[in-house]
Structure formats: structure tokens, C-alpha cells
C-alpha positions in Angstrom: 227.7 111.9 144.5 226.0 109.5 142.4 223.1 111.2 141.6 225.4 114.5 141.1 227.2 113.0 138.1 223.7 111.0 136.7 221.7 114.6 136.7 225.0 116.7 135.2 225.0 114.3 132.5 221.4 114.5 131.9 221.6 118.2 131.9 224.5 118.4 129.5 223.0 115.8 127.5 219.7 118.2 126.9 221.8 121.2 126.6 224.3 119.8 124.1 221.0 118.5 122.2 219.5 122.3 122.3 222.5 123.5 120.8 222.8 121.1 118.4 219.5 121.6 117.2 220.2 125.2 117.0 223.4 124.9 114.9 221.5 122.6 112.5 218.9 125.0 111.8 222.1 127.9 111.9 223.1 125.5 108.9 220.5 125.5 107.0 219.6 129.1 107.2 223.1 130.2 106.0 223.1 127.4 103.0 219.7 128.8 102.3 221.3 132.5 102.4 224.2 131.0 100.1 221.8 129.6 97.5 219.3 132.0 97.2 222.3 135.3 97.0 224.6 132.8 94.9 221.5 132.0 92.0 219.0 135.0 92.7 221.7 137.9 93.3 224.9 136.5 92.0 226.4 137.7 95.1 226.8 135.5 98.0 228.2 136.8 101.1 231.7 135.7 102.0 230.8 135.0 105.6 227.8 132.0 104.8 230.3 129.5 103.5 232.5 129.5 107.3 229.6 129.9 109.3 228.0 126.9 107.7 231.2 124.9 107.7 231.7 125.8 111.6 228.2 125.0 112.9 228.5 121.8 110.6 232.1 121.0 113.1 229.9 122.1 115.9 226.6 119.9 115.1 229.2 116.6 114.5 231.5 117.0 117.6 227.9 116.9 119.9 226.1 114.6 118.0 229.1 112.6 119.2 228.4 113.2 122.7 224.4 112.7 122.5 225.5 109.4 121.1 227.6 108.1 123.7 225.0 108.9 125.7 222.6 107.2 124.3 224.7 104.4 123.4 224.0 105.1 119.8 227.7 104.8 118.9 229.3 102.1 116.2 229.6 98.9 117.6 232.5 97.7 116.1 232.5 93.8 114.7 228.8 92.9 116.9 228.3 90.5 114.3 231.4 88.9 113.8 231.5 87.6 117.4 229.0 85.6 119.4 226.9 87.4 122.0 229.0 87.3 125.1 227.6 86.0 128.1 225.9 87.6 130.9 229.2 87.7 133.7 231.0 89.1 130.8 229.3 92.5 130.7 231.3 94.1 133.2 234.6 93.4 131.3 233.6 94.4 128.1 232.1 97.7 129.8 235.8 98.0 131.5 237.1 97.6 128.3 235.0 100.0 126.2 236.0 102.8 128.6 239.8 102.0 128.8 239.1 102.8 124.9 237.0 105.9 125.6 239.8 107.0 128.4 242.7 106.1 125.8 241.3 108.3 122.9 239.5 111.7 125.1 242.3 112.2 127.7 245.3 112.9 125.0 242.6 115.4 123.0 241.6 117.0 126.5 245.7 117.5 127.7 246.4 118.7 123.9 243.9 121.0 124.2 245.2 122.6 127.2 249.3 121.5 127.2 251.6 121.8 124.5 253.5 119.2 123.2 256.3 119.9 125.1 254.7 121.2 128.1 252.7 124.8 128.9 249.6 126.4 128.6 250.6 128.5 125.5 251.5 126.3 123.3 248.1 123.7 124.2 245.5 123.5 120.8 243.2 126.3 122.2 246.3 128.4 123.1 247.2 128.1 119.4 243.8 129.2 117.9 243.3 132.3 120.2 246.2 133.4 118.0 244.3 133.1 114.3 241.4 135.0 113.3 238.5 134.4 111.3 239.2 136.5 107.8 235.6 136.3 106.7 233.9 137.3 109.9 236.6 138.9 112.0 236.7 136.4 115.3 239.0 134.7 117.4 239.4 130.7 116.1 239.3 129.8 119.5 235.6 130.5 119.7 235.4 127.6 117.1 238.4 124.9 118.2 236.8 125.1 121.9 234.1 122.5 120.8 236.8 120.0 121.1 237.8 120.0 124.8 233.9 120.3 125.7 232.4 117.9 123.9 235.5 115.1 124.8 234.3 116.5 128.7 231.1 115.9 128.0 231.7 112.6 126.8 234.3 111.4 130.2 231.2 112.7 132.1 228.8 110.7 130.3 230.9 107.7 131.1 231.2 108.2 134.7 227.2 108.8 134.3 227.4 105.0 133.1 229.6 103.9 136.0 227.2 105.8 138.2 224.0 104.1 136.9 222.9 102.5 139.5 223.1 98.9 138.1 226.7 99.6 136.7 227.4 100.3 133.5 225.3 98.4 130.8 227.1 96.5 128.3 227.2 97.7 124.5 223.9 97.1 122.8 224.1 94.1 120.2 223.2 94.1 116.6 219.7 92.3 116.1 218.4 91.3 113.0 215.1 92.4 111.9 214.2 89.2 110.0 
């Protein structure tokens, strides 16, 4: 089981970097569409602007995941406190993923459940209903980024519970003088 969840992170970890890669470079070639038919045509297309903005949602929501997995995320106030010794790891590593658990459930359950209760009325429910005006799609096809990229993330932190050694504690700031 332990190996299960260590290689299903490592494969959604290089998949979610594939497509982030790709929706960078989706980016980019649509601003470069938008510039060059704004100030060479004085005509851009309508669609550029969304398409841009969406893949720009999509690039930030797992670059989020790649860097909880690679424990590139903010740590908070590393230099205000003392390094904490080495029988302390395994708290602060329980208490880093009460906060991960405490933020990623309530967006998963939202995503799915209403607020007061049924699939209908969840987040993705909500944005099957609305379409794109500019290109003509479902939102949903969009807002679904949420739910798997806060999956991806409660997988990556069982990943960490599943390392072998337990799960390390959060990297400290060091100074580079």
C-alpha cells in the first residue's frame, strides 16, 4: 500500500508538471496571438483574453501541487522562531497537515456538496450551468481544476506519511551569508 500511494504521487506529480508546462506555453502563445492581432491587425480575437486567463488559473492551482510536493511551499515565520529540535519533527509534521486537512477537505466537499446539502447545488454542479460567451463551453471544464488539484495535494500528503522515514519536517530558512 505504501509504495501504491509513493508511485501515484510521483506519477501525478509528473503529469500535473506536463500539464503545467503545457498551459504555460498555451499562455504565451495566446498573449502572443493577442499582441501581435491587437498592434499588427487592430483586431484581436475575443477568445485569446479567456483562454489566457484560464490556463493562467490552471498553471497557478498545479504549481500549487508541484509545490507541496516538493516542499517548495511558504514557510511561514522560519525565521522568527528558533530551529526546533530533532524529537519535534514529527509534531510539527502533524501539525502542518492538520492545516493542510483543515484548508483542502471544506474546498473538496464544496466542490461536490452544496451548502446545504446535495450534489446539485456543490461548486462544480454550479458551473456546469454557465457557459463560456467567448468560446462557447461549459465553465465546469475550467472550475474542475479546483477539486483535482486539492486531491492531488491530500495524496501528496499521504505520499509524505508514506515515505518510508515518515514525513520530513518543513525545510528551514538558511542564510546564504
Amino acid at each position: 500500500m505504501r509504495n501504491a500511494i509513493l508511485g501515484l504521487s510521483n506519477a501525478l506529480h509528473a503529469l500535473a508538471r506536463s500539464v503545467a508546462v503545457a498551459a504555460v506555453a498555451g499562455m504565451f502563445v495566446t498573449v502572443i496571438i493577442q499582441v501581435v492581432a491587437r498592434y499588427g491587425f487592430a483586431s484581436p480575437p475575443v477568445w485569446t483574453e479567456d483562454v489566457a486567463r484560464y490556463m493562467m488559473v490552471w498553471t497557478g492551482l498545479l504549481g500549487a501541487t508541484l509545490s507541496f510536493k516538493t516542499r517548495a511551499d511558504a514557510v511561514l515565520m522560519a525565521s522568527v522562531f528558533p530551529p526546533r529540535p530533532h524529537w519535534l519533527g514529527w509534531l510539527a509534521a502533524a501539525i502542518h497537515s492538520a492545516a493542510v486537512l483543515t484548508f483542502v477537505l471544506p474546498v473538496v466537499w464544496f466542490c461536490f456538496i452544496g451548502l446545504r446539502g446535495g450534489f446539485s447545488r456543490g461548486y462544480l454542479a454550479r458551473q456546469a450551468a454557465l457557459t463560456m460567451d467567448t468560446l462557447g463551453i461549459a465553465m465546469v471544464w475550467i472550475a474542475v481544476i479546483v477539486p483535482v488539484s486539492m486531491i492531488i495535494i491530500l495524496i501528496h500528503l499521504a505520499a509524505r506519511w508514506a515515505e518510508p522515514t515518515g514525513p520530513a519536517p518543513a525545510p528551514t530558512e538558511t542564510s546564504l551569508d
